[in-house]
Every structure is written in C-alpha cells, then in structure tokens.
GUTOR-632406 format. One record per residue: x, y, z of N, C-alpha, C, O in turn. Coordinates in steps of 0.1 Angstrom, whole numbers. Layout:
BEGIN
+-------+-------+-------+-------+-------+-------+-------+-------+-------+-------+-------+-------+
:   nxx :   nyy :   nzz :  caxx :  cayy :  cazz :   cxx :   cyy :   czz :   oxx :   oyy :   ozz :
+-------+-------+-------+-------+-------+-------+-------+-------+-------+-------+-------+-------+
:     X :     Y :     Z :     X :     Y :     Z :     X :     Y :     Z :     X :     Y :     Z :
...
+-------+-------+-------+-------+-------+-------+-------+-------+-------+-------+-------+-------+
% end
This chain:
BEGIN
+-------+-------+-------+-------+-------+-------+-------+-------+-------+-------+-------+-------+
:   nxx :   nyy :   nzz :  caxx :  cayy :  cazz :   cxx :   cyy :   czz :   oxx :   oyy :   ozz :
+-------+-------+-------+-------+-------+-------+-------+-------+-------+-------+-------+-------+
:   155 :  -169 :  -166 :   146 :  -162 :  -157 :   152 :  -161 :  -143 :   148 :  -152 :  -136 :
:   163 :  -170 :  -136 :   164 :  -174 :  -126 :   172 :  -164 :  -122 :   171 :  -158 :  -111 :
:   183 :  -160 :  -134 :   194 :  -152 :  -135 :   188 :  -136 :  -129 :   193 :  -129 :  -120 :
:   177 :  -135 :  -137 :   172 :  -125 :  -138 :   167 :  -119 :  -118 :   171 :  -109 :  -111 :
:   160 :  -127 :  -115 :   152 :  -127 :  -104 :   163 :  -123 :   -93 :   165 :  -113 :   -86 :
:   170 :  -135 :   -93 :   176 :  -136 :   -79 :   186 :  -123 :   -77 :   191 :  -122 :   -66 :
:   192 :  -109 :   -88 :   192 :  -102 :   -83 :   181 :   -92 :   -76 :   183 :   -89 :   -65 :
:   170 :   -87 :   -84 :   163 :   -84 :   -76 :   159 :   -92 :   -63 :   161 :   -83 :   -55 :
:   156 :  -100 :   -58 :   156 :  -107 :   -48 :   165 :  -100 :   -41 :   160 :   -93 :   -32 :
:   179 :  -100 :   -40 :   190 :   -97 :   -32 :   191 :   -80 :   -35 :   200 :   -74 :   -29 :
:   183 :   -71 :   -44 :   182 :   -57 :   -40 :   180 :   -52 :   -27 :   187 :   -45 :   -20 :
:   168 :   -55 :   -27 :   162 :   -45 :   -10 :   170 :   -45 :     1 :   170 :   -36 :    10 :
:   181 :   -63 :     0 :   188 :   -63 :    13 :   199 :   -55 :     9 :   207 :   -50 :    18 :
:   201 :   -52 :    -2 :   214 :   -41 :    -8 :   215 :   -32 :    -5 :   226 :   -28 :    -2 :
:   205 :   -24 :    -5 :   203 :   -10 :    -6 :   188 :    -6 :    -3 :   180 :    -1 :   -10 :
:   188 :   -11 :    12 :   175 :    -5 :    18 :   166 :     5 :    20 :   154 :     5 :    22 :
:   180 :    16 :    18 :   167 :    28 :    19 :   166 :    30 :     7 :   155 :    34 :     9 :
:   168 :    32 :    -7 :   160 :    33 :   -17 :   150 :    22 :   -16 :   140 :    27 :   -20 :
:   149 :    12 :   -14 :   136 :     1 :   -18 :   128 :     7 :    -8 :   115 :     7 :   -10 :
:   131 :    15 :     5 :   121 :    17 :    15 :   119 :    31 :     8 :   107 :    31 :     3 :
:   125 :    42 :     5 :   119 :    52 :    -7 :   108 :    52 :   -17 :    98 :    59 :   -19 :
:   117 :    39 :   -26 :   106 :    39 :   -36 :    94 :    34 :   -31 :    84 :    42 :   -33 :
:    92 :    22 :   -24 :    81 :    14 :   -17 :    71 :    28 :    -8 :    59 :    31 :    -6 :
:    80 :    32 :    -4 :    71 :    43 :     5 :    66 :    55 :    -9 :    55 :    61 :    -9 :
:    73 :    57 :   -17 :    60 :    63 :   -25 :    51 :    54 :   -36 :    43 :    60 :   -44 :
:    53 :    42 :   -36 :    45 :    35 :   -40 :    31 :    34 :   -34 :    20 :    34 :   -39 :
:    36 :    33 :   -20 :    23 :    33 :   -11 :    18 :    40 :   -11 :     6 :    36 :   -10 :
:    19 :    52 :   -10 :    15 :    67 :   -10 :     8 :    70 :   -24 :     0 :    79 :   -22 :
:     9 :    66 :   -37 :     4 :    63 :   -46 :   -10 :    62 :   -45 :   -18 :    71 :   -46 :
:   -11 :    45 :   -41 :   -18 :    37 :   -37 :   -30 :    40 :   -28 :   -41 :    35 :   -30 :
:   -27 :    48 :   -17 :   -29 :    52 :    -7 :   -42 :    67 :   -12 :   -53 :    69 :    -8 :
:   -30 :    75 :   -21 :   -40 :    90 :   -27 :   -51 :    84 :   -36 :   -62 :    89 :   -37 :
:   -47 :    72 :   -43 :   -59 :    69 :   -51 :   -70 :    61 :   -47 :   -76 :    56 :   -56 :
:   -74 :    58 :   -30 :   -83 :    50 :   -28 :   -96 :    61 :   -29 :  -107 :    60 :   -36 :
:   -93 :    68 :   -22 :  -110 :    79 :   -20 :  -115 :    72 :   -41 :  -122 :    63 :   -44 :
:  -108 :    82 :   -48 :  -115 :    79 :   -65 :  -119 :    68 :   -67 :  -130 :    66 :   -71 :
:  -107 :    57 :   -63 :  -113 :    44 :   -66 :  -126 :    37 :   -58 :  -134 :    29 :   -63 :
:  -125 :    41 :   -48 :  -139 :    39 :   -39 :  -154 :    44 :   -41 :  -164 :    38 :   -39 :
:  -150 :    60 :   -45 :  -160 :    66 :   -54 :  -164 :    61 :   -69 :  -176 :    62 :   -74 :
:  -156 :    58 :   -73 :  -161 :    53 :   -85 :  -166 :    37 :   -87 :  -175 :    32 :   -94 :
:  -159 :    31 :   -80 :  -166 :    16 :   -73 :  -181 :    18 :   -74 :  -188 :    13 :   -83 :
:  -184 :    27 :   -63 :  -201 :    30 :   -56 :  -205 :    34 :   -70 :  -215 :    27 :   -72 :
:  -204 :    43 :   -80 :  -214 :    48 :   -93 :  -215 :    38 :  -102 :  -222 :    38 :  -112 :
:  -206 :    29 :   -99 :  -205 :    15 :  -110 :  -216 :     7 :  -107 :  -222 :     2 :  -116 :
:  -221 :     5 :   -93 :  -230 :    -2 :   -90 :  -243 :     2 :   -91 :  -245 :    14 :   -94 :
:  -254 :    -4 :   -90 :  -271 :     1 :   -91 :  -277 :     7 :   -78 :  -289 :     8 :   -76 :
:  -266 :    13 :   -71 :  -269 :    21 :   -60 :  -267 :    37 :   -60 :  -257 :    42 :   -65 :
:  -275 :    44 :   -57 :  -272 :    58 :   -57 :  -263 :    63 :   -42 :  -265 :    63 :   -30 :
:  -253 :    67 :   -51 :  -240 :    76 :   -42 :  -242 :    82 :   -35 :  -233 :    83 :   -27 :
:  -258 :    91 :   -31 :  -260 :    97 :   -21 :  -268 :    93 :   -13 :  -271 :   101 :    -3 :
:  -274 :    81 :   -15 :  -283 :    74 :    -8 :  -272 :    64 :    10 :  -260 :    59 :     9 :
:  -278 :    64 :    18 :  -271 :    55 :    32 :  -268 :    45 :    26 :  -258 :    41 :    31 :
:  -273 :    36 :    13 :  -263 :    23 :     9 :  -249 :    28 :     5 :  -238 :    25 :    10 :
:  -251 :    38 :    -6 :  -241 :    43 :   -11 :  -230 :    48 :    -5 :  -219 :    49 :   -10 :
:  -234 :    53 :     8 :  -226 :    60 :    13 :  -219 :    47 :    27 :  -210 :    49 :    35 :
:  -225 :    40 :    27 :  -218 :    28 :    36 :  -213 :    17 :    26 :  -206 :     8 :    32 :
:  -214 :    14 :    11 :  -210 :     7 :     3 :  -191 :    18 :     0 :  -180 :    12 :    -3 :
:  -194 :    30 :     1 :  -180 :    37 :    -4 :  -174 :    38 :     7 :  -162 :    38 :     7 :
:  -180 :    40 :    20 :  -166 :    42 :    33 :  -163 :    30 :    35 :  -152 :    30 :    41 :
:  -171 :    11 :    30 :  -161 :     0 :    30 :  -152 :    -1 :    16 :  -143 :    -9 :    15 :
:  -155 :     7 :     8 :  -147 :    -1 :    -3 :  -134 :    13 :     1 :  -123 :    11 :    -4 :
:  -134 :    24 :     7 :  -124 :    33 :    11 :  -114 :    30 :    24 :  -102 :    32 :    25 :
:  -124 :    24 :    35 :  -116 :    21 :    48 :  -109 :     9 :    50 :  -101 :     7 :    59 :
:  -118 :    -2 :    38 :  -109 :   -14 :    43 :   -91 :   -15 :    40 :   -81 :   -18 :    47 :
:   -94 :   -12 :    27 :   -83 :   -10 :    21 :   -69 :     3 :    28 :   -58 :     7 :    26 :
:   -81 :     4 :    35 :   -69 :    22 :    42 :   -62 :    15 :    54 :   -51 :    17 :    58 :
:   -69 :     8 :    57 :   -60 :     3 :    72 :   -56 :    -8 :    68 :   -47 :    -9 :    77 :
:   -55 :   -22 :    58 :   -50 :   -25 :    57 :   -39 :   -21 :    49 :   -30 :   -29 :    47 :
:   -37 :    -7 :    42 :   -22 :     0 :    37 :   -13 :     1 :    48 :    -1 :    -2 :    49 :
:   -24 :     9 :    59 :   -20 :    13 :    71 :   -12 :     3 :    78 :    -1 :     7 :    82 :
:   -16 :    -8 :    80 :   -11 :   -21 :    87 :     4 :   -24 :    78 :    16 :   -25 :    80 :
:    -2 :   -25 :    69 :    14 :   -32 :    62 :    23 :   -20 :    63 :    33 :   -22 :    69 :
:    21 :    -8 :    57 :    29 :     0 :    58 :    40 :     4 :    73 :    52 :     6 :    73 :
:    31 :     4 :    86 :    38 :     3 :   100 :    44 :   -12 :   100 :    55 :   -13 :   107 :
:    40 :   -21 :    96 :    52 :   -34 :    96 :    63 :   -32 :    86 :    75 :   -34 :    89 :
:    60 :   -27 :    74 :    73 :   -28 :    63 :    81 :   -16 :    70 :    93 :   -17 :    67 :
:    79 :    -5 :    77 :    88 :     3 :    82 :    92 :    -5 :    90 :    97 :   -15 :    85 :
:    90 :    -4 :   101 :    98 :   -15 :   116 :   105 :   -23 :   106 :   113 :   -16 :   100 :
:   105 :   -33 :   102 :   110 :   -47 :    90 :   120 :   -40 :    88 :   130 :   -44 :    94 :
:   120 :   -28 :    81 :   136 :   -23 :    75 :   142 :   -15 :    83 :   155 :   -14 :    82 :
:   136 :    -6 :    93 :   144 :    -4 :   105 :   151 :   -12 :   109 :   162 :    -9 :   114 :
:   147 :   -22 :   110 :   153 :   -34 :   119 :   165 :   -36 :   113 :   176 :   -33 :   118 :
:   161 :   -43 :   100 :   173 :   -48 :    92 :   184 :   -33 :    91 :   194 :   -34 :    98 :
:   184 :   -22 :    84 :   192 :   -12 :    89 :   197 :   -11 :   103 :   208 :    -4 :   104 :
:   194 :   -15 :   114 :   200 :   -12 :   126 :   204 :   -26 :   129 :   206 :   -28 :   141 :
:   205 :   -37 :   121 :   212 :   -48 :   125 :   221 :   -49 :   115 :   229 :   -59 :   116 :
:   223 :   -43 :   105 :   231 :   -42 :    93 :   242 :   -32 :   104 :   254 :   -35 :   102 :
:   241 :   -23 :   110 :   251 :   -10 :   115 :   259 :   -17 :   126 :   271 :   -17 :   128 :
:   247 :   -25 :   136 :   253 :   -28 :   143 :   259 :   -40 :   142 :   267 :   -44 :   151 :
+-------+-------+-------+-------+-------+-------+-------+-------+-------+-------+-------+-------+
% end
C-alpha cells in the first residue's frame, strides 16, 4: 500500500497544473450539483418546499456548502500559484 500511495502523494507537486485542472473541475462538479442536492434534501424531510421553513431549510443546506467550496477553492488556487511561481523562480 505504501508503494502505492507515496506516488500519488508526490503527483500534485509533479505536475501541478493538471492536479489544479482536474481538481478545478472536480470542484465545479461539486459545485453544479449543490442547488439538486439541496432541493432534494428539503422534499426528503416533513417540510413543504414552498412553505418559509422550506425555503430557509434549502438556502442553508445550498449556501453553506457554496461558500465553504468557495473558500477552499480561493485557497487551493493561491496554494498552487504559489508553488508554480516558486517552482519557476
């Protein structure tokens, strides 16, 4: 297993901008499928979807998750900028 790992481990610093490619449409993924998954959260529960619970139960289960994408995603850019412009220079 160890064998296995510790290359991936030493990819991303390999070959940065594909892991920031793929990673960036990973996120973006992630990102298109919150609205569904948020909506569908809220009809799972014993709340009606169009009712003010429902509709304050689906903009938290939509927004928390949005800015925390948002957050990580502005740090994992800068992170690999960095490392690319200290790898050049």
């Amino acid at each position: 297993m160890s064998t296995i790992s510790a290359p991936l481990r030493r990819w991303p610093s390999q070959q940065p901008l594909l892991f920031l490619a793929l990673a960036a449409a990973a996120w973006f993924v992630v990102y298109q499928m919150l609205l569904p998954t948020s909506e569908a959260l809220v009809t799972t529960l014993p709340v009606d979807p169009d009712s003010r619970r429902g509709g304050a139960l689906q903009f938290f289960f939509y927004d928390t998750p949005k800015v925390l994408l948002l957050l990580t995603g502005i740090v994992f850019v800068i992170l690999i900028v960095g490392h690319v412009f200290n790898a050049v220079l």
